[in-house]
C-alpha positions in Angstrom: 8.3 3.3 10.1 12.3 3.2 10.6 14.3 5.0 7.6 15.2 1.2 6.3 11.5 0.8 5.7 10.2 0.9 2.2 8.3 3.6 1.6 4.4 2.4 0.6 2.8 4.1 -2.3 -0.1 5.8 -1.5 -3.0 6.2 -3.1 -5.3 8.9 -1.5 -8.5 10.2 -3.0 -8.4 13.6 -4.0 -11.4 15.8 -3.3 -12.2 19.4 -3.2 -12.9 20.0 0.4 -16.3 20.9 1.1 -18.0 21.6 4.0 -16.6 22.3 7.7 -15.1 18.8 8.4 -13.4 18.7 5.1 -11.7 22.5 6.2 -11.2 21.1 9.6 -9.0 18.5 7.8 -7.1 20.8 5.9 -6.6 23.2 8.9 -5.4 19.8 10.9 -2.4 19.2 7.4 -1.4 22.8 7.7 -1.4 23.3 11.4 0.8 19.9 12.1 3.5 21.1 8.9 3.7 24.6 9.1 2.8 26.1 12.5 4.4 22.9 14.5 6.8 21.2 12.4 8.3 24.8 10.3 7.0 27.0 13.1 5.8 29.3 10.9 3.6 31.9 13.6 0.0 31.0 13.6 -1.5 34.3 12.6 1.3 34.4 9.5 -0.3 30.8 8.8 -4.3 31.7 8.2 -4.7 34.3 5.6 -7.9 36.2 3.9 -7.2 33.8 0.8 -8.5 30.4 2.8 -12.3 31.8 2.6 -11.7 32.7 -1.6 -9.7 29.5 -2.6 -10.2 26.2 -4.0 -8.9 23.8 -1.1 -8.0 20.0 -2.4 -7.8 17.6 0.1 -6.2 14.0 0.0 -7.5 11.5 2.3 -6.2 8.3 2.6 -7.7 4.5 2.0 -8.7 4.8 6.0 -10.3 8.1 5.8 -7.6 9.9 7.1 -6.0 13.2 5.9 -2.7 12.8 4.3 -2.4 16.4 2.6 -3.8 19.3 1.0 -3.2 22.4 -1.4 -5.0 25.7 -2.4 -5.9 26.5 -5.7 -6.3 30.9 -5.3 -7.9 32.1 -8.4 -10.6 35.3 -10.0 -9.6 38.6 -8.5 -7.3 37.7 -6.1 -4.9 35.5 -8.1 -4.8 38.8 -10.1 -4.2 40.7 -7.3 -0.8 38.2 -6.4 0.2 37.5 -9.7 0.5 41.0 -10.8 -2.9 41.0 -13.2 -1.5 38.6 -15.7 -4.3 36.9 -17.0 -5.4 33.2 -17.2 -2.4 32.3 -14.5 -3.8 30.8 -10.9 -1.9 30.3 -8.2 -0.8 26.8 -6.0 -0.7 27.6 -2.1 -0.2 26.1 0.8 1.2 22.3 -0.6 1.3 20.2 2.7 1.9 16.8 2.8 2.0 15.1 6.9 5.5 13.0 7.4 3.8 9.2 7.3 2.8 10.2 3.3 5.8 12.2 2.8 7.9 10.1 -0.3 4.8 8.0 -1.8 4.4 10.6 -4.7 1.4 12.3 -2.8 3.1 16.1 -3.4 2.9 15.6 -6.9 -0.3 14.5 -7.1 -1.3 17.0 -5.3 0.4 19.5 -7.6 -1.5 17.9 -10.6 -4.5 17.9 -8.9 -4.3 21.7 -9.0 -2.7 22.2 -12.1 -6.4 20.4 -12.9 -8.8 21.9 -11.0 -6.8 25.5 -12.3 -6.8 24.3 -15.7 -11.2 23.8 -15.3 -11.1 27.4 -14.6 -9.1 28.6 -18.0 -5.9 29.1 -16.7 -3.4 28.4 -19.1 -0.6 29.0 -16.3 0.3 28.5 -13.1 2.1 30.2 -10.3 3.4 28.8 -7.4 5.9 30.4 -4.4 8.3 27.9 -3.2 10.3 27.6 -0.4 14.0 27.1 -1.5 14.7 23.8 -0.1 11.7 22.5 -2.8 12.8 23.8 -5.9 13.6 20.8 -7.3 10.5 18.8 -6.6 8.9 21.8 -8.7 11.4 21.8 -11.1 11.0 17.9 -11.6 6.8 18.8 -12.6 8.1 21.6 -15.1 7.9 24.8 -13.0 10.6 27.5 -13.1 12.4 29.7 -10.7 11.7 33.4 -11.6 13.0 36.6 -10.0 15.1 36.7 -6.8 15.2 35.0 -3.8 12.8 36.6 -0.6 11.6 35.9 3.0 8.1 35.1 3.6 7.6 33.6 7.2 11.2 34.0 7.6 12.3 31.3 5.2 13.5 31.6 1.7 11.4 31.7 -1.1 11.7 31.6 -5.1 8.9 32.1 -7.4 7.7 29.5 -10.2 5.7 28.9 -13.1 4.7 26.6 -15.4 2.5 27.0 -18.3 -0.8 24.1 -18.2 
């Protein structure tokens, strides 16, 4: 696709990912965006939270994997969000280049708002790298609290309450 070409809307099946191949997937979305593309260092990439967390997974009309997202939640959503109660937290929102502009990010996004939402939340937390505040800001989250590094790029903090 050249940037004159239309960009096709895509709709992907969203699924909790289950299983080994479903992980293997969502390791395959994360690896090609944030350890090749942002080179964000492998080991600052794979964290203790992927064995707790809710992974969604959005795979595409010819079985492919387009993107993904991490719904963290119980103890150790606590644990990040400071203790506040009933608030989750979005992670790891990676969407590959070919699906990049159909919508998929913020279906994604809602897709966790949903599965968070299932689980009593009433809020949700998200840490955002700078460049995509407005695509959270567009879905009602916003900023909190100074910018910080994390990976060595800049970060804000957002909310929204479900």
């Amino acid at each position: 696709m050249t940037p004159a070409d239309p960009v096709t809307p895509v709709t992907p099946v969203i699924r909790v990912a289950e299983g080994e191949e479903d992980l293997a997937l969502v390791h395959g979305v994360r690896r090609e965006v944030f350890i090749v593309e942002q080179q964000i260092p492998e080991d600052e990439e794979w964290d203790e939270l992927d064995a707790t967390s809710e992974h969604l997974l959005a795979i595409g009309a010819d079985g492919t994997a387009l993107g993904t997202a991490r719904l963290i939640h119980g103890e150790q959503a606590l644990k990040i969000t400071g203790g506040l109660p009933g608030r989750v937290l979005l992670g790891r929102l990676a969407v590959l280049k070919a699906a990049r502009g159909t919508g998929l990010g913020a279906v994604l996004v809602r897709a966790v708002e949903a599965a968070g939402r299932a689980r009593g939340a009433t809020e949700l937390e998200l840490h955002a790298q700078v460049q995509a505040l407005g695509f959270y800001e567009r879905l009602g989250y916003t900023a909190e609290g100074p910018e910080y590094l994390d990976a060595g790029i800049p970060h804000r903090t957002m909310t929204r309450v479900l």
